[in-house]
N, C-alpha and C positions, 0 to 999 in steps of 0.2 A: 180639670185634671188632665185633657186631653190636650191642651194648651201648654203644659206643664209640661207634658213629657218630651213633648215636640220640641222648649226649648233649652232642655239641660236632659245628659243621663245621669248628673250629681245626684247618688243616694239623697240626699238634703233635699234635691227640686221639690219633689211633689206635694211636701207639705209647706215648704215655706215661699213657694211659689203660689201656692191659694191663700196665704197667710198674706202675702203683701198685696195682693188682688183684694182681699177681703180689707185689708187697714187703708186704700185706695194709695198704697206705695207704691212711688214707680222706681222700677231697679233698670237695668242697663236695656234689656230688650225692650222694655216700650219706648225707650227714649230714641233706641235704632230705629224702631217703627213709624214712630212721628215723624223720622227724620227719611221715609223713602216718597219717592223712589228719590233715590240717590244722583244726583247731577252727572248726565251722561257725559260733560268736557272733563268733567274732577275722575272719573275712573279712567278715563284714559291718557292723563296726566296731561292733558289739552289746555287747563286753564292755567293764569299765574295772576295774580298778586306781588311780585316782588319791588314794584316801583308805584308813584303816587298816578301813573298814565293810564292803571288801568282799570277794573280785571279786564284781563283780553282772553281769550276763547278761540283757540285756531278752529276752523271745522273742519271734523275727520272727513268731508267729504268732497272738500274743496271746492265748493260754492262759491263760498265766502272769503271771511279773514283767512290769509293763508299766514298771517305773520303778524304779532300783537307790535304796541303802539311805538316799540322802541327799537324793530327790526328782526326781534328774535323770528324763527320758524319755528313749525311742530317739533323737530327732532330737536332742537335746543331747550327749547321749552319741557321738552318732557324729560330731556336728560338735566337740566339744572334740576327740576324738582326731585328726580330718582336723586341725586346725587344731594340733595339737603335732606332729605331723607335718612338713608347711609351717615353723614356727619351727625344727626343728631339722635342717633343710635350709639353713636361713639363718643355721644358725652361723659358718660360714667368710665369709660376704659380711659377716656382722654384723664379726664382727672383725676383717675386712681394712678395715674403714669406721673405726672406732673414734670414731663420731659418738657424743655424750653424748644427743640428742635420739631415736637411734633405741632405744638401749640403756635410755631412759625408756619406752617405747614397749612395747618387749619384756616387759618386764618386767611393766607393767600388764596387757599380756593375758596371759603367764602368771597373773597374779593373778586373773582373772576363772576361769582353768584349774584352781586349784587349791581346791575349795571356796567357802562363802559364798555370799553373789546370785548364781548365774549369770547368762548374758545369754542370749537364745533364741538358738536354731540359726542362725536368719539373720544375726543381728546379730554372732557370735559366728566367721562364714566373712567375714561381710562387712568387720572390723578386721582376723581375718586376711590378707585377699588384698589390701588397700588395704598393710595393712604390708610384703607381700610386694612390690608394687610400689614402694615408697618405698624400700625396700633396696635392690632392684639398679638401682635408677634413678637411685641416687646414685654408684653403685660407679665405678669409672675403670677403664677396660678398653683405653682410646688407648695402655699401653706396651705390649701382650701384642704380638708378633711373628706374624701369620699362614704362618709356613713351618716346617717342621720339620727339622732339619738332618741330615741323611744322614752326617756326618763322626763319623766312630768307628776309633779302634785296638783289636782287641781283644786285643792281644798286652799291653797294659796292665790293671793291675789295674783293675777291673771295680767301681765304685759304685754302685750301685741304687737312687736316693731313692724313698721310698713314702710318699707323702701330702704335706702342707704342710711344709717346711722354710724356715728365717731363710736370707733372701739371704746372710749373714753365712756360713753355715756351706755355703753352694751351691760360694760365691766362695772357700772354704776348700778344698773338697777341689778346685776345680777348681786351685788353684794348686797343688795336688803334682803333679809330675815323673811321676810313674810310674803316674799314676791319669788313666782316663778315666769322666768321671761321666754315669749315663744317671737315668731317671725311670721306676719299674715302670709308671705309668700316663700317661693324657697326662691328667690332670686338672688342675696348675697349669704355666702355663709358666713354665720355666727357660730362658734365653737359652741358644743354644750345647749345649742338655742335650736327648738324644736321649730319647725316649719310646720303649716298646718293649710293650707289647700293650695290650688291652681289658682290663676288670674281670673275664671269666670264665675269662680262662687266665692271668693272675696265677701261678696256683701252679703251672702248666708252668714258667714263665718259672724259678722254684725250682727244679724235679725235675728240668729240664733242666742243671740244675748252672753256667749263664750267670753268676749273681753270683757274685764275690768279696766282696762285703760287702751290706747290705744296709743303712741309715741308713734306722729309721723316725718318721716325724713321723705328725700327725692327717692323718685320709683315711679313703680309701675300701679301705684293706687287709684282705682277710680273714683273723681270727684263725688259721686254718689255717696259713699261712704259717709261724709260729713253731714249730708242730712239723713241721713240712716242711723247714725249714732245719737242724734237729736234725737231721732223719732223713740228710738229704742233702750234711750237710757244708759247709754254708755259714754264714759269718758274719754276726752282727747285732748291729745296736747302736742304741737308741732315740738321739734326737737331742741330750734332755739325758745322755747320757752319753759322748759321744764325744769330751770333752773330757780325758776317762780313760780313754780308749781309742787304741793304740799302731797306726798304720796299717802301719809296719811289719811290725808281726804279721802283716799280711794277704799268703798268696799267690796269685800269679795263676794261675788253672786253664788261662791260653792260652786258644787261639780255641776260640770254640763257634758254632758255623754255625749262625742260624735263616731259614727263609728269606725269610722276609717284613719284615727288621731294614730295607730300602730303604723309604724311603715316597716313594709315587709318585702321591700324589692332587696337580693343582693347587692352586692358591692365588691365580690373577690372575682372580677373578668379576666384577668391575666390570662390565666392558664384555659379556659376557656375559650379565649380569640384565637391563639393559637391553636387551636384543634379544629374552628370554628371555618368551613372553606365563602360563607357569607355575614356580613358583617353589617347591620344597619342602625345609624343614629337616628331617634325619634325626639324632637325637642320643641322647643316653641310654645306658644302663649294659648288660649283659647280666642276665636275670634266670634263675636258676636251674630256677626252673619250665619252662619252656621248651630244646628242643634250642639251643644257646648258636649265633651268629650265623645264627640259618634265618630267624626273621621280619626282622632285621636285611639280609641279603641277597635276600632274595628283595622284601622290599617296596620297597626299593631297586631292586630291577631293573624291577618294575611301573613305576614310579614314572619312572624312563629312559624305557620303552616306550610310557607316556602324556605322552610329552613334556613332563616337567617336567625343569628344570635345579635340580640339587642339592649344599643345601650340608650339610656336616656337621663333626662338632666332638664334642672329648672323645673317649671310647670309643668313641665311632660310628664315628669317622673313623678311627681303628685299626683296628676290625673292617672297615672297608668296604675300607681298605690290602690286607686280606687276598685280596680275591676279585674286585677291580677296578684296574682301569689308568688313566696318564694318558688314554688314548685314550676313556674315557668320561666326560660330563658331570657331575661328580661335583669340587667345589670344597670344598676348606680352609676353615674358618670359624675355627677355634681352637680350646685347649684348653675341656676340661667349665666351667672355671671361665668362660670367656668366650661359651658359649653362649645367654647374653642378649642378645651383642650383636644380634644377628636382629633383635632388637624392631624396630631402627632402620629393618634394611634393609627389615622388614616394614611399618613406616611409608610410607619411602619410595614402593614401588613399592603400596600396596594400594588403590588407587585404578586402577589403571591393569593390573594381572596378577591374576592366582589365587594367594595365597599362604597356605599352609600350616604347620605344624612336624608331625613323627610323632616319637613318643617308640617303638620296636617291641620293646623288652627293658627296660623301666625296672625300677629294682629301689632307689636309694639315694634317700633322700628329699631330697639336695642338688638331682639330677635333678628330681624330681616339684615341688619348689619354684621351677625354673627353668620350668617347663611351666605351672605357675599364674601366671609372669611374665609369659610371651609371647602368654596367653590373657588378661589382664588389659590387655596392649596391641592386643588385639583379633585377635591371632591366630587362627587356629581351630588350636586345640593338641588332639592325638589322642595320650591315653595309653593304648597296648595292653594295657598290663598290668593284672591283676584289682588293682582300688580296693577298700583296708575301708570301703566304705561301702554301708548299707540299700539293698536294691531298691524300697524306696515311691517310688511316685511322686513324694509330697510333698516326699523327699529330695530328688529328682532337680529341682525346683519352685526347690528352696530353691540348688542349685547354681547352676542357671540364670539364679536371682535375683541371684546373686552375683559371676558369672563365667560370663555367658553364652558364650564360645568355646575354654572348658575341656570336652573328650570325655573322662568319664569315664567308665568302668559297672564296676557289682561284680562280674561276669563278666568282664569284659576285653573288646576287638576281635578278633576273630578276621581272619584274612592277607585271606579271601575279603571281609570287610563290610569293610572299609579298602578294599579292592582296587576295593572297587562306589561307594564314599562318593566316594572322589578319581578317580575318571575322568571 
């Protein structure tokens, strides 16, 4: 139990964390465990993979290899991988865009990424974060609904969408009779389609036996899930195949009680920000490294305490559902995917308040490409979580150069320096 609570505050841990300990399940933290200590060249974005010469491994200490097999240095080497990083965060923006000028775009800086002339470190962050801004700066974000709807039968069979789904196949299952459709995460909005936790307790939301079905699309799903639904008795079905797939078949397990399936965060900020003289977005994913919603909550509570008014979005706003009420200042922004709208409001008011964004669990690089947005619109964006990138200086020179109000470090923020930075 004491293992439990160490790695999640989810209401849910403590029982279905000795549940999978007990059925000899492994969910996401043992599999982080196996896998440490964690290769000291891969955190400080030292190694590469990208051609058949290597892996090559510069050493931070310069001993050794100062330059893998094909000429690159540390600072290109760490800036290509931060920069494929970035790009493949911006997969989902790229393709809800379906612009032919961005998709030219992309494509030429993978080309610089894959061999041949590289471009130096600087120049090489500096078309990525310009391209990162040109993507969600063109994105249309004016249909997304900022409320979340509390309306659920669960006496109906139970649909789970996980990840990007065709509105075509949303508006499909919503029109069967005997089926109520929910969303395992809040990262795209679905009109009418209830979201039901953060990125780090996903596979409770499974072992708690809640879905009847589960429809998966691209996302943020962890592959665990698939033998979690084996184990557990639950249905699944990727998205191209559900058209061979008999919903019939599907039973309804009945109600399953969670307690936090209400979402009780507002949603009317307007009037609020403007009265508001601090202003802080809390958004981002849950990171496994980390005891699952502790920097999430408690930096949030600081963050109340020094009188900022907060907004949040995606999984934050899930997570923060958990452990806070309408009665605190604490405001809807949207789903993950609508997390950029901030830039605006951070426009708006940054002339005139203190405004901020904290990312305090980030962990998917959709997230960490939304934090290079809103530092690129001059946010002061602070990602907690440990960045593959070198501790030189020079590194840190070349970020600055690039994206002066991106807080990044290869160690991560810890609760207390956040805590002293934003007061």
């Amino acid at each position: 139990m004491l293992k439990a609570k160490k790695r999640s505050l989810d209401p849910m841990a403590d029982e279905l964390l000795v549940k999978a300990a007990n059925d000899n399940t492994k969910l996401s933290w043992d599999m982080h465990e196996e896998n440490l200590p964690h290769c000291g060249f891969g955190e400080m974005g030292l190694c590469c993979t990208k051609c058949m010469q290597g892996p090559c491994r510069i050493d931070p200490f310069g001993n050794n290899a100062d330059r893998g097999s094909c000429g690159r240095d540390a600072a290109v080497i760490a800036a290509e991988n931060l920069s494929l990083q970035f790009l493949s965060g911006l997969s989902s923006a790229s393709e809800e865009l379906k612009d032919v000028e961005i998709l030219k775009e992309s494509q030429n800086l993978h080309s610089y990424l894959n061999g041949g002339m590289n471009l130096d470190a600087e120049e090489v962050l500096q078309k990525t974060f310009d391209h990162v801004e040109k993507v969600y700066s063109k994105l249309d974000l004016s249909s997304e609904n900022n409320i979340i709807t509390n309306k659920f039968d669960l006496n109906k069979k139970k649909v789970v969408i996980s990840g990007k789904i065709s509105d075509q196949t949303v508006n499909m299952l919503k029109e069967q009779e005997d089926v109520e459709v929910y969303s395992l995460l809040n990262e795209y909005y679905y009109e009418d389609v209830k979201p039901l936790t953060n990125y780090g307790s996903q596979e409770f939301i499974v072992m708690s036996g809640f879905p009847d079905l589960i429809v998966f699309g691209s996302g943020c799903a962890k592959p665990s899930l698939l033998e979690l639904a084996d184990k557990y008795d639950v249905d699944y079905v990727y998205e191209s195949d559900l058209s061979e797939f008999d919903l019939n078949d599907v039973e309804s397990s009945g109600y399953m009680e969670i307690d936090y399936l209400d979402f009780d965060l507002k949603n009317d900020y307007e009037d609020k920000l403007s009265e508001a003289d601090k202003i802080a977005l809390v958004a981002g994913c849950n990171n496994v490294k980390y005891s699952q919603d502790n920097r999430l909550k408690k930096l949030t509570e600081h963050l109340l305490n020094s009188g900022y008014t907060v907004l949040t979005s995606g999984c934050a706003a899930m997570g923060l559902n958990k452990y806070f009420s309408e009665d605190d200042e604490i405001y809807y922004l949207g789903s993950c995917n609508n997390t950029t709208a901030f830039g605006e409001i951070a426009e708006k008011y940054a002339d005139s308040k203190k405004v901020v964004a904290v990312f305090p669990e980030l962990s998917q690089m959709k997230a960490f490409s939304q934090a290079a947005y809103l530092a690129k619109k001059s946010v002061k964006t602070y990602v907690m979580s440990k960045s593959f990138i070198p501790p030189y200086p020079e590194f840190k020179d070349i970020i600055n150069n690039t994206n002066p109000a991106l807080r990044i470090k290869t160690e991560g923020y810890k609760l207390e320096q956040i805590s002293g930075i934003l007061d």
